[in-house]
C-alpha positions, -999 to 999 in steps of 0.1 A, spaced: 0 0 0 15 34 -7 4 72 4 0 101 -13 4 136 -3 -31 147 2 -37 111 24 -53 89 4 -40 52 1 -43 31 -26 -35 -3 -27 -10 -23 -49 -21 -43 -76 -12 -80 -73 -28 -114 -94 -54 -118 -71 -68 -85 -76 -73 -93 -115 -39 -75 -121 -23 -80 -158 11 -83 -143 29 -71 -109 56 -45 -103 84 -72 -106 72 -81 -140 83 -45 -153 121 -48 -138 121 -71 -175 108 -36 -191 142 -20 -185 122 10 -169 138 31 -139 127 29 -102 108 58 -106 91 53 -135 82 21 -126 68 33 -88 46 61 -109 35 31 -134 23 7 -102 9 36 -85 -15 41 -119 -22 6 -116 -29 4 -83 -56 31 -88 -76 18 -116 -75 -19 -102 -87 -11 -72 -114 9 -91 -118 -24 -109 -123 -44 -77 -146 -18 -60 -170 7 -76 -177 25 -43 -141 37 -39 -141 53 -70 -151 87 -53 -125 85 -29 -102 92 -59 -110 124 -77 -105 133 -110 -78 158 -103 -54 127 -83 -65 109 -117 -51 137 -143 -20 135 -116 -14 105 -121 -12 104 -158 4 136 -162 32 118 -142 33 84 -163 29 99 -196 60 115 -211 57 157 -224 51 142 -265 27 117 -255 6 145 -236 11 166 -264 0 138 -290 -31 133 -267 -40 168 -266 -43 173 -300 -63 143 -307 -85 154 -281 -90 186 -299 -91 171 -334 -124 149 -315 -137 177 -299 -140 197 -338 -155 165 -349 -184 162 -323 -187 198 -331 -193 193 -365 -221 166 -357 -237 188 -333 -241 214 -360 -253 187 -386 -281 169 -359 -288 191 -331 -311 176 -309 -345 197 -312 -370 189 -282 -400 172 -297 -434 164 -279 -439 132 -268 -464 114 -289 -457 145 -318 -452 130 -354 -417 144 -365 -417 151 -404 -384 146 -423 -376 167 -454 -354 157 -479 -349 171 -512 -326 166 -545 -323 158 -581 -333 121 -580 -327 116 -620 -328 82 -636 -346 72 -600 -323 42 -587 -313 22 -561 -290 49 -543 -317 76 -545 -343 47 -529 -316 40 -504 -313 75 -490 -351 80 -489 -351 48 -469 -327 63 -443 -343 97 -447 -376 82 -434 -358 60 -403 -349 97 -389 -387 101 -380 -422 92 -390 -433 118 -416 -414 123 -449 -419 149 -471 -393 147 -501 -385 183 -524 -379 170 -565 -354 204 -573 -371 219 -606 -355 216 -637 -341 251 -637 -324 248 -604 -310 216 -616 -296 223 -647 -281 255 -632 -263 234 -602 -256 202 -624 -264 200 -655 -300 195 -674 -314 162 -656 -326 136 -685 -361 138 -669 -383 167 -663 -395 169 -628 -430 157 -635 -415 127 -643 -391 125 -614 -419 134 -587 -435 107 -606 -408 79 -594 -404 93 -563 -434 95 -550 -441 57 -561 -410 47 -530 -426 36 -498 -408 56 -480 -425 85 -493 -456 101 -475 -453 133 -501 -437 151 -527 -433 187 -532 -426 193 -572 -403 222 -587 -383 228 -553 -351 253 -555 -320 238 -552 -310 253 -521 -330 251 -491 -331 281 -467 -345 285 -438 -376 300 -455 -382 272 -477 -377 244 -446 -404 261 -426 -428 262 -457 -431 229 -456 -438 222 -422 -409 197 -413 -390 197 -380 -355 185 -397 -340 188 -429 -316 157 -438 -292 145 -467 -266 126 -471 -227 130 -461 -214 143 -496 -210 183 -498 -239 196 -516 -225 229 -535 -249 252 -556 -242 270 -586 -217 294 -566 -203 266 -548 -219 274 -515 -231 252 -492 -268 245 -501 -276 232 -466 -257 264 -448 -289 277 -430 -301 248 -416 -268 232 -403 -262 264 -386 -296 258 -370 -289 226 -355 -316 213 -383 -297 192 -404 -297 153 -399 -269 134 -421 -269 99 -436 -250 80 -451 -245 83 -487 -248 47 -508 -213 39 -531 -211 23 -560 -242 38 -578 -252 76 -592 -265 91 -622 -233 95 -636 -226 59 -637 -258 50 -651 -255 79 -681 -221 62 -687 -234 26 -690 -263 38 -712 -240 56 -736 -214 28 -735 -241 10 -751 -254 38 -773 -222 39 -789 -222 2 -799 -230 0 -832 -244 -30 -825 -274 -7 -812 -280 18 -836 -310 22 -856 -309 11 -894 -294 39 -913 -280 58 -887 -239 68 -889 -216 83 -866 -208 117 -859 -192 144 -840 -221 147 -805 -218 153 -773 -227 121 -767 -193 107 -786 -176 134 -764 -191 118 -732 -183 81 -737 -150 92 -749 -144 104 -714 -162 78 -693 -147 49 -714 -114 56 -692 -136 65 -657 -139 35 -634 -176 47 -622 -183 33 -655 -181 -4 -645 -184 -1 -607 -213 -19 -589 -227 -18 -560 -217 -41 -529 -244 -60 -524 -251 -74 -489 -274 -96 -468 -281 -65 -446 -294 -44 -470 -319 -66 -489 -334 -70 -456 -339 -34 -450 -350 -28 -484 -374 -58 -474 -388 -41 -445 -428 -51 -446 -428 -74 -472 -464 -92 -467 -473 -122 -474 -508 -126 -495 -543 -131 -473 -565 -155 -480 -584 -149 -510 -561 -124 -526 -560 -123 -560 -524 -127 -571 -510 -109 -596 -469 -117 -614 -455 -91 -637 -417 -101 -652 -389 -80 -668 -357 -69 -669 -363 -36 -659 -331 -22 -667 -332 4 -657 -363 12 -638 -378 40 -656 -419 51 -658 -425 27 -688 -418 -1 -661 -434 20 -632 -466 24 -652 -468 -15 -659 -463 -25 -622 -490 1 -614 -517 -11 -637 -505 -51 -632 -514 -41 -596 -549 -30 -606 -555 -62 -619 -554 -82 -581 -546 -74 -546 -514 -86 -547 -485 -78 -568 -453 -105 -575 -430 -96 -600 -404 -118 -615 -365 -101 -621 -347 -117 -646 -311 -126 -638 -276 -108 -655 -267 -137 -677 -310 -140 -691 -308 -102 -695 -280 -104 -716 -286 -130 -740 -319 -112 -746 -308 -78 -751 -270 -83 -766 -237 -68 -757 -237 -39 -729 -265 -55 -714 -276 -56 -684 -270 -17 -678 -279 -24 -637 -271 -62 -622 -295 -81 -606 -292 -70 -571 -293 -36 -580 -324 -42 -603 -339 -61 -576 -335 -33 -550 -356 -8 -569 -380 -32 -570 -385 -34 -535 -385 -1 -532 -417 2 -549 -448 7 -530 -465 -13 -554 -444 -45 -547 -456 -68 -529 -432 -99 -537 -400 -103 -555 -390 -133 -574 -348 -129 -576 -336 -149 -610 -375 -156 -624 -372 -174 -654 -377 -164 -689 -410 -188 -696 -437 -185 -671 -441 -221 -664 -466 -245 -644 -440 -246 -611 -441 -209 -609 -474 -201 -611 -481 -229 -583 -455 -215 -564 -466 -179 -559 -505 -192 -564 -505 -168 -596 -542 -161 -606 -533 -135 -632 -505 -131 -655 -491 -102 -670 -457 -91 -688 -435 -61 -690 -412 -72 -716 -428 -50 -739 -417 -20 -725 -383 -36 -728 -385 -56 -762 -387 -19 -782 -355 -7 -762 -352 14 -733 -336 39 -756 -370 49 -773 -402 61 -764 -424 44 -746 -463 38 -755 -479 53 -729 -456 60 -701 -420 79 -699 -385 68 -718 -349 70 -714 -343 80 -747 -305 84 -764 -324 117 -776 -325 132 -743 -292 118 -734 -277 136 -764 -294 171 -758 -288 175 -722 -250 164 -730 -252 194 -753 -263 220 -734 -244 208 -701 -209 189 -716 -190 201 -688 -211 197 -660 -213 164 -665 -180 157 -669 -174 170 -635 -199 143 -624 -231 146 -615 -241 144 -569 -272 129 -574 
C-alpha cells in the first residue's frame, strides 16, 4: 500500500486482484525505479477501481489527471491533446449537422429531404429509406429543372417525371414538385418539417456554397449516409457505353461528331463506368422491410422483366398489373437472361441492384430474384398466380426509345442535355 500527499491510500495491484502483471514483472521492461513506482501507483488506482466501484469517489478526477500527467512523457501529452482537440471539432461538426431539437412526446416528427433524384435508382431509394428511419413523416422536395440544370447539368427527366418515381418509394408520404436547389430557412419552414436531412457528400450550388448552410447552422440538419457504387453518372455512362455500340443503332444511322461521342470518350477511361454496388445480406433485408405475405383470397398478380433500368415505362406496368389483383409479385430476370436477350452492354444495372428498386416500390408486394424467362406451371403454383401479365414489352422496343404510354430514357435526351451541359457532366453529377 503506498500514500500520497493529500492522504489517500491506494493499494498495490497483485494477481489476485485481476492484475495483468505485478511491479516485478516490469524490472524485464528495462524502466527506472521511478518510472516504474509512478507506473504501479497508476495501476494500483484503476484496479482497485476495478475491484470496488464504491471507492471510485475517494479518488478524484484531479489525483486521476495527476497520475497520468506523471506516467505519460511531455510528447505523448502533447499527441493526446491534439487528438482530443481534433475529436472535440468532430463532435462539433455533428452537433451542427443533428442538433437535438426537443420534440413532444407522442408528436409525429416530419423529415424533409430534397434533390435531383434523376434516372430514380437504387441509391436515391436507399437515401429515402434512411431519410424516413430519422422520424415518421417524410416529405421529399424534386429540385425543378431550372435549379438543376443550373447546379448540375439538365437532368434527363423533367420533374413531372421524377416526382413521378419518387413519389411511387414507400418511404415516401409526399412530394413537393419544382423545389429550388438550395433550401433556406424559408423554404424548410414552408413545408412544415421539423428537420432537414441528406446525405454526407457536400452539396455545393451553382456558386459553390453550401446549399444546406442555414439549416446546419440551426442545428436542423440530420446526415446519412450516402450509398457507393451507384449515381446518375454511372448509369448515363453505361447507357451511352451501349449507345455507342454499333451493335445498337438504328438502321441507317452513322456516326458523328455529338456530345454524346464526347461523353463516352471520357467515361470509357472512368472507373464509375463499370463499378457496382456491394451488395449485402443486410441491405436486402432493409430494403425488405414489410414485405407481406398474400391473405386469403387475394387475388395474385406476377409481372416479369428486366427492368433495366427502372424508368416510368416499367413504373406504369407494375402500377396497372397491380390494378389487376390485390397482390403484386414480380419476376426479375437474372444478368446472364438479361443479356442473351438484349446483346452486348446489357444488363446496364445487375441483378441485385435491379432487384432493390423493386423493392423499393410501393406497389411490390413480392419479388422473385432470377424468375425465369417462360412462365411455367411450377411458378405459377408457387406464388399461387391467378393473373398473369408481362413487362417485356416496354423492354423488347429498347429502353432507348419512347415508350407507349408512359415515360423513356431516350438516347435523344441523353444527347441534348449532353449538349447543353458537356462540362457539368464531366465533373460528375451528386445525385
Amino acid at each position: 500500500m503506498s500514500s500520497h500527499a493529500n492522504g489517500s491510500q491506494v493499494h498495490s495491484p497483485s494477481r489476485t486482484c485481476d492484475s495483468p502483471f505485478s511491479l516485478s514483472d516490469t524490472v524485464a521492461w528495462g524502466l527506472s525505479d521511478e518510472d516504474r513506482e509512478r507506473l504501479h501507483d497508476l495501476l494500483a488506482a484503476f484496479v482497485r477501481i476495478q475491484e470496488d466501484a464504491k471507492l471510485t469517489a475517494a479518488i478524484s478526477e484531479q489525483e486521476k489527471r495527476g497520475l497520468l500527467d506523471q506516467f505519460l512523457s511531455e510528447d505523448c501529452r502533447d499527441k493526446a491533446v491534439a487528438d482530443v482537440e481534433l475529436l472535440r471539432k468532430y463532435l462539433n461538426f455533428l452537433r451542427g449537422c443533428s442538433l437535438e431539437k426537443p420534440i413532444a412526446a407522442g408528436r409525429v416528427v416530419s423529415i424533409y429531404c430534397d434533390g435531383v433524384f434523376d434516372l430514380t435508382h437504387s441509391g436515391h431509394f436507399n437515401a429515402l429509406r434512411q431519410a424516413k428511419a430519422l422520424g415518421d413523416r417524410l416529405v421529399v422536395g424534386i429540385n425543378s429543372d431550372a435549379s438543376a440544370a443550373a447546379a448540375k447539368g439538365m437532368p434527363i427527366m423533367n420533374e413531372r417525371e421524377r416526382a413521378t418515381m419518387v413519389r411511387a418509394c414507400k418511404w415516401v408520404d409526399d412530394v413537393i414538385e419544382a423545389t429550388p436547389y438550395e433550401v433556406t430557412m424559408d423554404l424548410f419552414r414552408s413545408t412544415g418539417c421539423d428537420y432537414v436531412c441528406h446525405g454526407d457528400d457536400l452539396a455545393l450550388g451553382e456558386a459553390g456554397n453550401d446549399v444546406y448552410a442555414e439549416p446546419r447552422a440551426a442545428g436542423l440538419l440530420k446526415v446519412f449516409r450516402r450509398t457507393e457504387g451507384i449515381s446518375t453518372t454511372t448509369i448515363v455512362s453505361r447507357l451511352l457505353l451501349v449507345a455507342k455500340d454499333p451493335l445498337h443503332w438504328p438502321p441507317g444511322m452513322v456516326e458523328k461528331p455529338t456530345a454524346v461521342a464526347e461523353w463516352v470518350a471520357k467515361t470509357q477511361a472512368n472507373a464509375s463506368a463499370s463499378k457496382q454496388v456491394l451488395m449485402n445480406s443486410k441491405r436486402l433485408l432493409q430494403f425488405m422491410a414489410n414485405v407481406r405475405q398474400p391473405k386469403e383470397g387475394d387475388k395474385v398478380v406476377y409481372i416479369d422483366g428486366p427492368f433495366d433500368p427502372l424508368h416510368l415505362g416499367h413504373l406504369h406496368a407494375i402500377q396497372k398489373a397491380k390494378a389487376l389483383g390485390d397482390f403484386l409479385v414480380v419476376g426479375i430476370h437474372d444478368d446472364k437472361t438479361v443479356h442473351r436477350q438484349r446483346g452486348r452492354g446489357f444488363p446496364i444495372l445487375n441483378l441485385l441492384e435491379r432487384t432493390l428498386a423493386l423493392l423499393a416500390l410501393r406497389d411490390v408486394d413480392e419479388v422473385v430474384i432470377g424468375a425465369p424467362w417462360k412462365v411455367d406451371d411450377f411458378l405459377l403454383r408457387s406464388y399461387r398466380v391467378d393473373v398473369v401479365c408481362s413487362a417485356r414489352e416496354c423492354d423488347e422496343v429498347g429502353i432507348f426509345q419512347q415508350m407507349g404510354g408512359g415515360g423513356s430514357v431516350p438516347v435523344s435526351l441523353v444527347d441534348e442535355s449532353l449538349s447543353t451541359s458537356t462540362a457539368a457532366f464531366s465533373s460528375g453529377r451528386a445525385e
